[in-house]
RODO-2510 file (C-alpha; in nm, 4 decimals, decimal comma):
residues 160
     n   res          X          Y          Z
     1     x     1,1859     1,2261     0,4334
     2     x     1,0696     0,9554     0,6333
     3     x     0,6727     0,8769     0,5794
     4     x     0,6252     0,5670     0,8086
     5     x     0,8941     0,4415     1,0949
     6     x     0,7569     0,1648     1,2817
     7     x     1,0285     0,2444     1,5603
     8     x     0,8277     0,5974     1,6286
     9     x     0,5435     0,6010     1,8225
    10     x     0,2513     0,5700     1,5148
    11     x    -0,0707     0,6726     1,5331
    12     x    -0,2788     0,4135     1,3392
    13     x    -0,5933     0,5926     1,3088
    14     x    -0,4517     0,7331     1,0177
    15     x    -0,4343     0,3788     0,8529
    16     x    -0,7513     0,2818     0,7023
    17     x    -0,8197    -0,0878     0,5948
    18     x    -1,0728    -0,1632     0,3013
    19     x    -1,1393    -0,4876     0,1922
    20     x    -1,4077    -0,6155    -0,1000
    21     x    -1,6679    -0,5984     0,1814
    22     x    -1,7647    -0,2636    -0,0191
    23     x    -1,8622    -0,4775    -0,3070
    24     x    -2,0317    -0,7561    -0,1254
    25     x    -1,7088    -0,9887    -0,1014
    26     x    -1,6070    -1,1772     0,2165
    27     x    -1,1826    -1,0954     0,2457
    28     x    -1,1384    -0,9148     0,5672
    29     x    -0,7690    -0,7733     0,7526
    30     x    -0,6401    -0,5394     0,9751
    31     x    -0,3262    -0,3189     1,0247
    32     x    -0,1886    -0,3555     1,4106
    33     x     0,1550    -0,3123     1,5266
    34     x     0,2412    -0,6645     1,6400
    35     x     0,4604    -0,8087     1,8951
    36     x     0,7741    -0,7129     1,7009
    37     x     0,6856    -0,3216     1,6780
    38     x     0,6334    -0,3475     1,3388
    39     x     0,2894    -0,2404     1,1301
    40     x     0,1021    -0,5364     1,0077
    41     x    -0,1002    -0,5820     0,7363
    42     x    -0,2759    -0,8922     0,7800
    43     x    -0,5966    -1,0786     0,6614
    44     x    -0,6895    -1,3114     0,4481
    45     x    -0,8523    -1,2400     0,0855
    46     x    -1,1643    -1,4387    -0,0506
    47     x    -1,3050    -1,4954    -0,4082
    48     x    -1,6409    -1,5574    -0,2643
    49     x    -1,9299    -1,3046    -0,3601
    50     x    -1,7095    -1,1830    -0,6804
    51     x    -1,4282    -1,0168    -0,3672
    52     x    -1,0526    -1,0817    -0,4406
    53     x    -0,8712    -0,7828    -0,2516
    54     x    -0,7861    -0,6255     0,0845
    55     x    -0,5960    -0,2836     0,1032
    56     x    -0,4704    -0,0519     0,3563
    57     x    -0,4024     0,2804     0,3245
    58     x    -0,2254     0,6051     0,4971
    59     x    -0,3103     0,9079     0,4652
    60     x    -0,1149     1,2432     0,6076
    61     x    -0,1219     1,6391     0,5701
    62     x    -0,0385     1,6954     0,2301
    63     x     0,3475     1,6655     0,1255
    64     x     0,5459     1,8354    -0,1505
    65     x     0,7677     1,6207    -0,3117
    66     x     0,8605     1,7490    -0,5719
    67     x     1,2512     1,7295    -0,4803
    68     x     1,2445     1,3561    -0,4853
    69     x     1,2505     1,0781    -0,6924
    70     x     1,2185     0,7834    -0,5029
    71     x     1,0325     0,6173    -0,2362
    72     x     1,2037     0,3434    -0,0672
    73     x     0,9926     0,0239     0,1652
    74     x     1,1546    -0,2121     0,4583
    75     x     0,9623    -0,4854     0,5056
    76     x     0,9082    -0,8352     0,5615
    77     x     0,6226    -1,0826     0,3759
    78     x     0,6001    -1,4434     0,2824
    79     x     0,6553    -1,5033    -0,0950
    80     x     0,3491    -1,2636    -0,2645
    81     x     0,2810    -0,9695    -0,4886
    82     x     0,1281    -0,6721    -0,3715
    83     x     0,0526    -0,3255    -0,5333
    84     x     0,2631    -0,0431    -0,3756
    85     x    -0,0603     0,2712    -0,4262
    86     x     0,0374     0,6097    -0,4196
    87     x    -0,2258     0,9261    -0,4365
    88     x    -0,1501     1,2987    -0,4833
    89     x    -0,4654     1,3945    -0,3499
    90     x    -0,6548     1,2290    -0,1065
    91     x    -0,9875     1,3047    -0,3601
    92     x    -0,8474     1,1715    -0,6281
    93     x    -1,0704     0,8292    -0,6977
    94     x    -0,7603     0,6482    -0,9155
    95     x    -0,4361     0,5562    -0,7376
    96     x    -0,1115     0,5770    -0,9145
    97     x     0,0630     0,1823    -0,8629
    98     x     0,3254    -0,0375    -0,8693
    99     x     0,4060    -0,4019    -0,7965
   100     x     0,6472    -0,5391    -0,5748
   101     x     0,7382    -0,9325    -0,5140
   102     x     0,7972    -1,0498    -0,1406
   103     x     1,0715    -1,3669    -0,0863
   104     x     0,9647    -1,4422     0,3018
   105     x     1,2919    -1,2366     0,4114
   106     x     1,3688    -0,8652     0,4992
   107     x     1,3853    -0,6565     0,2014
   108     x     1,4491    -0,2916     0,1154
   109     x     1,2783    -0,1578    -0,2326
   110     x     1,3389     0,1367    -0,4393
   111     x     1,0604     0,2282    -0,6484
   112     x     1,1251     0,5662    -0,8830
   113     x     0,8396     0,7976    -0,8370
   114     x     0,7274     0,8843    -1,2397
   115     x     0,7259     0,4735    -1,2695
   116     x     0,3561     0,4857    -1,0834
   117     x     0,0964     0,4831    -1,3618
   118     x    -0,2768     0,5520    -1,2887
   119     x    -0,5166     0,2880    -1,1905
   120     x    -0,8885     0,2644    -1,0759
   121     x    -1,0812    -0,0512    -0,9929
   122     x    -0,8336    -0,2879    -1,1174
   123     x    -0,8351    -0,1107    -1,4934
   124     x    -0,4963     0,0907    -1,5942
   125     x    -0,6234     0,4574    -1,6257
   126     x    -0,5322     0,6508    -2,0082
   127     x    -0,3912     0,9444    -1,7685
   128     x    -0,0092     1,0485    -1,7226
   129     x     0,2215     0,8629    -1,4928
   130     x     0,2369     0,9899    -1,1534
   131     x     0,3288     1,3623    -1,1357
   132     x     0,5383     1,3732    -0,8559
   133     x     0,4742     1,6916    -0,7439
   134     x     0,2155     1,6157    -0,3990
   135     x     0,1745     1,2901    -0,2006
   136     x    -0,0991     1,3014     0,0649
   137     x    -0,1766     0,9465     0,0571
   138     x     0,0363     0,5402     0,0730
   139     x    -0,1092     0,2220     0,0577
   140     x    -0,1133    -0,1517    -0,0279
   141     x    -0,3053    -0,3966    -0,2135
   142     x    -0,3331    -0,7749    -0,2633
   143     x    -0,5448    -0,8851    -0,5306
   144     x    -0,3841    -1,2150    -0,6997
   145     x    -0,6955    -1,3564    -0,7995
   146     x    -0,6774    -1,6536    -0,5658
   147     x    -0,8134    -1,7183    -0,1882
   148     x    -0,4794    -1,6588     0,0308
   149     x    -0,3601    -1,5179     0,3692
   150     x    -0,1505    -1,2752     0,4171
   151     x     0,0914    -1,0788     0,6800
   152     x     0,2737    -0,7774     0,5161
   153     x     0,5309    -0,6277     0,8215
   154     x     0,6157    -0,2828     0,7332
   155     x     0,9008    -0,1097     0,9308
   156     x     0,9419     0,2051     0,7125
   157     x     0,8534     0,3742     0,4158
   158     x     1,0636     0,6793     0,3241
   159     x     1,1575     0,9080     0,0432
   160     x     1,4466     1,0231    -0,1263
***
């Protein structure tokens, strides 16, 4: 099941960005589709004002999913860790996460879904893993405690 294809016609309002702004920090980004056709998350993250992250999310009608076991990302980023964010329900105020390395080149990811633990506010949640039963909301995080810019292509995102 395919849950982002950057060669369909996308409708970004359903891609939100939030950056530390909400807690008085100074990072800022924005999610386009740039020249390429594919969706960009770009930006740059600030430790000024106690900030440190900029996510994007996407949210969508909620999905069963309880037949799969994977969720698979193509993309393309200079060398960087991000935080892959799943949610089950929209909500929910924790995200279930995991981390992915970028090398500058195309890659292709396989995450399993019951690896996602719970998270909330950078703190690791004493709840169960992700349950794997509904997804109704994807996103992305960089928070490496450090000033940096970033550009995160994205050309799909689909599970299996």
């Amino acid at each position: 099941m395919v849950l982002y294809n950057s060669k369909f016609k996308t409708n970004l309002s359903q891609w939100q960005v939030v950056n530390d702004v909400v807690m008085g920090g100074c990072s800022h980004a924005q999610f386009a589709l740039n020249k390429a056709g594919f969706g960009e998350f770009s930006g740059h993250v600030s430790l000024e004002n106690n900030g440190g992250f900029s996510s994007v999310k996407y949210s969508f009608s909620l999905l069963d999913v309880d037949n799969y076991d994977k969720i698979h990302l193509k993309f393309k980023a200079e060398p960087c860790r991000f935080q892959f964010r799943l949610k089950s329900n929209i909500t929910d105020r924790h995200s279930y996460v995991s981390y992915f390395k970028t090398s500058g080149d195309w890659q292709e990811i396989e995450f399993d879904l019951t690896e996602f633990y719970p998270r909330y506010r950078g703190r690791n949640l004493q709840l169960s893993k992700y349950p794997g039963k509904f997804l109704e909301e994807i996103g992305f995080l960089i928070a490496n405690k450090k000033t940096q810019d970033f550009k995160l292509e994205i050309a799909q995102i689909w599970l299996e």
